[in-house]
Steps between C-alpha positions, in 0.01 A plus 500: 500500500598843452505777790333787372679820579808374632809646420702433821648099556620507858694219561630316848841428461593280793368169397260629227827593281769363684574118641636583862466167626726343291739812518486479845502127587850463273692819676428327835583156358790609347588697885438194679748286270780739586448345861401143497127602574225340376153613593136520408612817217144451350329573875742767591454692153106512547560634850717739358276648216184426791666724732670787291175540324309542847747759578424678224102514394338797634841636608468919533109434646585707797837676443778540260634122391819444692657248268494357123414122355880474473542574903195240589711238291799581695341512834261228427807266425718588839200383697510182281825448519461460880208336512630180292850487660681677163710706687841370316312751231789776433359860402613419119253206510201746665551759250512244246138305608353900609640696207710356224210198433159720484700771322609229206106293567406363086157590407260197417587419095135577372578884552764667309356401141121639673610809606623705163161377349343609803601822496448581103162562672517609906718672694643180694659610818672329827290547803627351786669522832842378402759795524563684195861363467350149474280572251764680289734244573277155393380726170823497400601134586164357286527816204176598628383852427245676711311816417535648865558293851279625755678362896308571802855569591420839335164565553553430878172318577530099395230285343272420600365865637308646256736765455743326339227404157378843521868639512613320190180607302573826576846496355369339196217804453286230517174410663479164687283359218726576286769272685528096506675325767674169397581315797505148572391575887178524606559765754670739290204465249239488744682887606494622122172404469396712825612786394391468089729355344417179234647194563718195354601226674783277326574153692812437590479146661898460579506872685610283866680226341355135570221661761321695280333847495332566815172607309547319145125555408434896361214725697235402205450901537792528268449649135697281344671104630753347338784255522775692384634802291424423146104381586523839660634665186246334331200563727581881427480495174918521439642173272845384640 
């Protein structure tokens, strides 16, 4: 399927691009070691990513955003650590779980060989609400090379308020038409859409670890569905 017109690929990064759950499932593995502590690390990573991500969406609706992704890690984890008795956690082990682990997350192996092709043909950008440090930081763990990174962090309204798709199509001299969010959540799609933009949906089953994506199946709104980055590749017309 190609997507007439399009010359933007927007991409989500957290869990689209980038495997937090294992990232952040070893850090606090690796933390509670240290200690003697075992615990539930596959519960208490989905809370984490649950809750840091509901800190964040719509974030800037009614005044100027107050904090980045990299702050509702940090303060997402102190609440955790109290809440499941971790509190032999030093500030080294916080800042490594918070910080150090989503700043070093790998990206799922189906997308560096995709995204050179992919962008021999479309501008293929970050969009997400991960801090601009993260971003810069995980592109240059996984050699990946982005033709701009767009963070609500700079825009200063978070997905998913319209503002934020019509923001980032604006700095590409764009017109939402012209722009194709890549996502493998629903509700960031089901935003893009909203406001114009086309649509691509790319499965990522393993996303929260043995639980599974909260919403595996794809809007059937989307323009294009597929299972991963190089039936994306394809579905555009690009060979990998």
């Amino acid at each position: 399927m190609s997507l007439s017109g399009v010359k933007a690929l927007t991409f989500d990064t957290g869990g689209t691009i980038l495997d937090w759950h294992t990232g952040f499932k070893t850090a606090l593995a690796s933390a509670g070691a240290r200690h003697g502590i075992k615990k539930d690390w596959t519960e208490i990573t989905n809370d984490l990513r649950r809750r840091s991500l509901g800190a964040m969406l719509n974030l800037g609706e009614n005044e100027p955003p107050a904090y980045t992704f990299d702050d509702a890690h940090r303060f997402t984890l102190e609440a955790l650590v109290k809440e499941h008795d971790l509190n032999a956690f030093t500030e080294e082990d916080i800042h490594a779980v918070a910080y150090e682990a989503p700043h070093n997350f790998t990206c799922w192996p189906d997308f560096p060989a995709a995204q050179p092709k992919l962008r021999e043909q479309y501008l293929v950008c970050s969009f997400t609400i991960l801090s601009y440090r993260l971003i810069l930081d995980t592109a240059k763990k996984n050699g990946l090379s982005w033709d701009a990174v767009f963070s609500c962090e700079g825009i200063g309204k978070y997905k998913i308020l319209p503002e934020s798709y019509q923001t980032v199509a604006n700095y590409l001299q764009l017109n939402v038409s012209e722009c194709c969010m890549v996502a493998c959540h629903n509700f960031d799609l089901d935003a893009a859409r909203a406001v114009g933009f086309r649509t691509a949906f790319v499965r990522r089953p393993h996303e929260w670890g043995p639980a599974g994506p909260p919403d595996p199946s794809a809007n059937p709104d989307c323009d294009i569905i597929v299972d991963s980055f190089p039936e994306l590749a394809e579905a555009l017309g690009v060979l990998v």
